[in-house]
N, C-alpha and C positions, 0 to 999 in steps of 0.2 A: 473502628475503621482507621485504616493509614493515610489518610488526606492533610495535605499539609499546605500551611500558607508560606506562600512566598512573598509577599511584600515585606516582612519584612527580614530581619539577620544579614546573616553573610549569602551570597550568589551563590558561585563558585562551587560548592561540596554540596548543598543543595542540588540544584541542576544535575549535579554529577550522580548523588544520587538516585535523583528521578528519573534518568536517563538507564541507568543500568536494567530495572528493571524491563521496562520497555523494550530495550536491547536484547535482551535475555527471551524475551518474549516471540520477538520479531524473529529471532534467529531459531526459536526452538519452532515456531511458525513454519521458517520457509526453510527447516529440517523436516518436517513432516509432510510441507508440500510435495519438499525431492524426494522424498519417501517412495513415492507416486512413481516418480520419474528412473529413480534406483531400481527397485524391484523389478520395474518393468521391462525395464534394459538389463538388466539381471535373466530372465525367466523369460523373455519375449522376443521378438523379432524386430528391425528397423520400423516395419509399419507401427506396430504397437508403440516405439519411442515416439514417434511424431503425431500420433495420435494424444497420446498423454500431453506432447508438448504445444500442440495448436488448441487442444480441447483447453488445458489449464491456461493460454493464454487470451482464451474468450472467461472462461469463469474469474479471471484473478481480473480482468477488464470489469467483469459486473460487481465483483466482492471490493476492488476499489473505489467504484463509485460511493456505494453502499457506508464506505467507513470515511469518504469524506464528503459526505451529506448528513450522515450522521457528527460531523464535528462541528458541523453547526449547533449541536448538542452541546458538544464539550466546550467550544466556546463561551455560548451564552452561561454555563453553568460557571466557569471558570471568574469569568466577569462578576456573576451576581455572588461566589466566594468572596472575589477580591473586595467588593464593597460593600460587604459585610450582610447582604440583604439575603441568609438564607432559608427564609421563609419564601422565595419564591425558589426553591429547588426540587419539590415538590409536584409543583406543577409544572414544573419545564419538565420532567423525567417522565411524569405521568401522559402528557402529551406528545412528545416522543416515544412513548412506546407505543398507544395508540396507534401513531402516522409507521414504526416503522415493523408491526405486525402486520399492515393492514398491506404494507410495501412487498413484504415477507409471500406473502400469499398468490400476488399480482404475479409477482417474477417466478414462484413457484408454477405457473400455469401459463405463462408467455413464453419463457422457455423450452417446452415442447417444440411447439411447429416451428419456431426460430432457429431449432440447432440445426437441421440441414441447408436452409441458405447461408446461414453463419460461414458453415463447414465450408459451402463451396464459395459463397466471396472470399474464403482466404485461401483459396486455391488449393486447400489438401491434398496432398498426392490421393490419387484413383486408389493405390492398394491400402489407405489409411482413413478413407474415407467413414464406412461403417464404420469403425472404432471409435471414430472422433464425433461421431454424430449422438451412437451409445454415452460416452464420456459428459458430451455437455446435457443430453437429456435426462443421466443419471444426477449428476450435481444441483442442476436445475429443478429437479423435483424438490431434492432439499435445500432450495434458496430461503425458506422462513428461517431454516436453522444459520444460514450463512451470514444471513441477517442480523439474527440475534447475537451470534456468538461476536459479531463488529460489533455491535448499538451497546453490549454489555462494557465493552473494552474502552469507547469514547465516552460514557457515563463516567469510569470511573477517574480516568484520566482529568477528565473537566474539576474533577472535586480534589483533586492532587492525590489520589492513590490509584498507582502502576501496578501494584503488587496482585490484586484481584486478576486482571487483565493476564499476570505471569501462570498464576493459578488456573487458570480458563485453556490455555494456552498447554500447559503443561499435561492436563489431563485429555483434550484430544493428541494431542501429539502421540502419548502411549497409547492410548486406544488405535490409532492408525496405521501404525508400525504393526501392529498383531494382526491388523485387519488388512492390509497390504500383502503379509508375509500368508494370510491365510486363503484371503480369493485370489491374489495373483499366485503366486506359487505356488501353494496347494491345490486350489480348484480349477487354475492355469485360465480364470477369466482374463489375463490381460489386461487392456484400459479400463474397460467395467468393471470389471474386479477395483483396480483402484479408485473408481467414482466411489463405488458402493461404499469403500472403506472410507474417504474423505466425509461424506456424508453423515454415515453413521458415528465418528467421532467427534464431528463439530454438537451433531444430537445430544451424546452422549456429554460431553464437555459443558451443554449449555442446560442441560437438567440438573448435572452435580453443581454449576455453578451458582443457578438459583436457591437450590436448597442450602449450599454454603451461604448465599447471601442474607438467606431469611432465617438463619440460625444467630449470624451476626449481627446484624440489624444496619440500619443506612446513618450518614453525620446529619441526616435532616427528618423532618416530619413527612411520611410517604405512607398514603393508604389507595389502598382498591377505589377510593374515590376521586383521586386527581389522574388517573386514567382517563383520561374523555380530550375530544378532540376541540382543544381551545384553540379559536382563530386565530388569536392574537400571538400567541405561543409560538403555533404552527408556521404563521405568518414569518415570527422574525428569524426562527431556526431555521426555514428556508433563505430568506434573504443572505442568511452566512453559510448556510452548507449547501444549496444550489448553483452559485456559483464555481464553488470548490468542486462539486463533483461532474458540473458541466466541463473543469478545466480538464480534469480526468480521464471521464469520459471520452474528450475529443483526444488527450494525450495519448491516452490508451490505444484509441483506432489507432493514431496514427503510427502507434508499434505494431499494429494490428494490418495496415497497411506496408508494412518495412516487412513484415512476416509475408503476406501474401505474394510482396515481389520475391521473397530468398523463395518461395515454399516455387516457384517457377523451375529454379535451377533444380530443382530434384528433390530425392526422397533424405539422401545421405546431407542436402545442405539443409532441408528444412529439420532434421533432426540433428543434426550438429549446432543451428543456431537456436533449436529449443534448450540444447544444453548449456548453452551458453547463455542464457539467460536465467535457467534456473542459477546457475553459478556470478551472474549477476544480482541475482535479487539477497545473493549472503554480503557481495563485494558493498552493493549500498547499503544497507545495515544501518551500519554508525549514522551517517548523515540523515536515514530517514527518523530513527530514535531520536537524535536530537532536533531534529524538525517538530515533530511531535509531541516533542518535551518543550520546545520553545514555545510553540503557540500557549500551551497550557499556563506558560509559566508569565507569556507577555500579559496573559488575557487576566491574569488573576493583577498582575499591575497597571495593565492598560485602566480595568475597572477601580483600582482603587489611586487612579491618577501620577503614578512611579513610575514615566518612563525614563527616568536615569538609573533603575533597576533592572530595566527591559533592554537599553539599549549595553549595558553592560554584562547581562546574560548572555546577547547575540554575539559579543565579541568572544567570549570566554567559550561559546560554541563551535563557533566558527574555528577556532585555537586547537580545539581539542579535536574537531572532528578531522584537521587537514591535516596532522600530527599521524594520526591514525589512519587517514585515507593513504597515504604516502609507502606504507607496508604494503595494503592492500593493492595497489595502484601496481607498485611494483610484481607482486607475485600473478596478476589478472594478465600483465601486458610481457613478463618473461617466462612465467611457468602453466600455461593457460593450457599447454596441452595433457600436464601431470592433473590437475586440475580437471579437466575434462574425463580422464580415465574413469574418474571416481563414479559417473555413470552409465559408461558405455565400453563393454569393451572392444568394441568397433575401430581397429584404426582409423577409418576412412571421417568415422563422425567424430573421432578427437579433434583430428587436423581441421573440419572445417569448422570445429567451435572455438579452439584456439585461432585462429586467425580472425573471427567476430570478436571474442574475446578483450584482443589487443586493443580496440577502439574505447571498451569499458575501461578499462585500465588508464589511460585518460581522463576517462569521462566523470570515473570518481572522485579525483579532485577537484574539477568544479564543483561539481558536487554537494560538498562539502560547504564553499559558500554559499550555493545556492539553494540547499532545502534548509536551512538555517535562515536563511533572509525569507522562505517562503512561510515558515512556518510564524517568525515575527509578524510580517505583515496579518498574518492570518488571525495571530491573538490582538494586533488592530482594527481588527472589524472590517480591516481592506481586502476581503476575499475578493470581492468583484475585482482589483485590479490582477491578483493572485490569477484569478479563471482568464484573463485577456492577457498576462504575460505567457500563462504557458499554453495558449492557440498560438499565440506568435513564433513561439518558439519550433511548437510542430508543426504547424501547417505554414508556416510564414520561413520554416529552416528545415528541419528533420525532415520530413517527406520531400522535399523536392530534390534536397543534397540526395538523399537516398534515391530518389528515382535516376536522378539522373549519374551516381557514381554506378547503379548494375549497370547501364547502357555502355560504359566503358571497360573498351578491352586491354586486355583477357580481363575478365570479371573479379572482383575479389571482395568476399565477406569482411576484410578489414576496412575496405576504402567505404564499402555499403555502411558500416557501423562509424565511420569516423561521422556521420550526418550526426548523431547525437551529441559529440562535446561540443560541436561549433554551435548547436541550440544553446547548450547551456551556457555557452558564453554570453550567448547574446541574452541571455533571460536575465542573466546576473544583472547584466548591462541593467535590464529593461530594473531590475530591481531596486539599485541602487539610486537610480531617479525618484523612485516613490520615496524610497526612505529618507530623499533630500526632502523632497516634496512633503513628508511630516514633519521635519524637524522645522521647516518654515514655518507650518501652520499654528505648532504647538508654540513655538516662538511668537508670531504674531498675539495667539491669545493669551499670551501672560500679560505682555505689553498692553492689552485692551480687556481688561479683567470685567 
């Protein structure tokens, strides 16, 4: 297997290359989500766009809790690498799968009677309604698999290898594309058409991906016997990835909330700002890859006691990703409507996705500092502060800038989306205090050894 330690060598070209993968991943990911979104605006009608777009923004809300509750996973695995102990990798993997088939199951069967008040607290246009109900109730059946196919990708990530997670990733991708091209187009299912397809290639991804893993073999001792639900296990992977997915979670609503005010002004805004979101989730990319890659990489030196190797990754992140966000920033906030083409040929929903649009284009250079600092903290064991920087940021900035910028006339999807970078400023804000706030502490205890 390709897991690698990072405490010790050079940063820099390490990081860089942990991060590609990851990237590569993320992007061939949220190619197959817009997959969804392409097709359907391809072969479909405005209802059908905003159906794809409100349905996938309740499932991408439950598939992120999912992948960061499960990083409580990657964390603790990442730790018990970095200090050498990995005789308990074993059973942290085995009890994590345990807790998150049994999770797999629960949401496979919640999600039924859920998806129609979903639909209508987010206020779905009337002629989108069915569709978006079909859509979360399709996906939702197969939440074990959505499960899986995350818990497979923060396992491996915890151990330093990205490359399994690309491999996972790459073979639903293709399977979805076929299967996108074959119920929507060909059998003209529409939004169900593409649940079905997302479904069946996460399935399909997470079978090939087992049998590649058990052909391989794992970098530790793993048997059908450390399966079983350890208290103490379950205990501390929640303490770090409950937090994170509480932060989520609420984050989530509260774009879920930001959604339900646009989805008011109509059918053409609520599907112009789905577009624009799908074309936000490629713009953050970089920053979430190296977010991801940080926590991996703090956590493996948080445990083996390096944080002048931790906090020297965080810089070299930080470098790289606002280097990069600055392209992206640029083409989000001046070419947003050529950019929106790409899924709609709808004049009317270019225009209002470029003008949401503009507000990302900002938003990604903070960005850049700030899931970088989140992900550090995160390989800290400091997820609890992680989960109460970013409620404050949404419920304490995002929702209320946003409620209260629709209330102002004439209405504009840019002024609604500018609520997001002024969170992120203020989260940075909130971040950079904790970070003072270890460097005191870890200072104090050398001092008092």
């Amino acid at each position: 297997m390709n897991n690698a330690d990072f405490t010790r060598g050079k940063i820099v070209l390490p990081l860089v290359r942990f991060v590609f993968p990851i990237l590569f991943a993320m992007l061939i990911q949220s190619l197959y989500g817009a997959a969804d979104l392409l097709v359907v605006g391809r072969f479909s009608d405005a209802a059908g766009v905003s159906a794809v777009s409100v349905g996938s923004q309740v499932m991408m809300s439950v598939t992120m809790v999912v992948a960061q509750l499960s990083a409580g996973s990657a964390i603790l695995l990442g730790q018990a690498v970095g200090s050498g102990k990995k005789g308990n990798c074993g059973p942290i993997v085995g009890a994590t799968v345990f807790f998150f088939t049994l999770l797999g199951l629960v949401l496979s069967v919640l999600m039924q009677p859920l998806a129609r008040p979903m639909t209508a607290a987010l206020n779905a246009p009337a002629e989108a309604t069915a569709q978006t109900v079909a859509y979360i109730r399709i996906c939702g059946a197969g939440a074990v698999f959505i499960v899986a196919y995350n818990l497979l990708g923060s396992i491996f990530r915890g151990i330093g290898d990205a490359k399994m997670p690309l491999v996972a990733v790459l073979i639903a991708a293709v399977f979805n594309v076929f299967g996108d091209l074959f119920f929507v187009a060909g059998l003209g299912m529409g939004a169900a058409g593409a649940a079905v397809a997302t479904v069946l290639a996460q399935a399909f991804s997470v079978i090939l991906s087992l049998l590649i893993i058990r052909r391989r073999g794992l970098p530790f001792d793993f048997t059908p016997a450390h399966v079983a639900p350890s208290r103490r296990i379950l205990l501390r992977i929640l303490r770090l990835g409950l937090p994170l997915a509480l932060q989520d979670l609420l984050v989530s609503l509260s774009f879920l909330i930001i959604l339900a005010i646009v989805n008011r002004l109509g059918v053409v805004a609520s599907a112009g700002t789905g577009v624009a979101e799908k074309l936000c989730g490629f713009i953050m990319l970089l920053p979430s890859a190296f977010s991801q890659a940080m926590s991996s990489f703090v956590a493996q030196n948080y445990g083996a006691g390096r944080m002048d190797r931790a906090e020297k990754a965080l810089r070299c992140g930080i470098g790289i990703s606002f280097a990069c966000s600055l392209v992206l920033g640029y083409a989000a906030f001046f070419h947003g409507a050529a950019l929106s083409s790409l899924f709609s040929k709808d004049p009317a929903i270019c225009h209002a996705s470029a003008a949401y649009l503009k507000a990302y284009g900002i938003d990604c250079l903070l960005t850049s500092f700030l899931f970088c600092l989140i992900g550090f903290l995160s390989g800290c064991s400091r997820t609890r502060f992680v989960m109460l920087q970013g409620i404050a940021g949404a419920f304490g900035v995002r929702v209320p800038l946003s409620l209260l910028f629709s209330r102002m006339q004439p209405v504009s999807l840019f002024r609604i989306g500018l609520a997001t970078p002024c969170s992120s400023a203020v989260q940075i804000l909130l971040c950079l205090v904790c970070l003072l706030h270890i460097r005191r502490q870890l200072a104090a205890q050398a001092s008092n050894p």
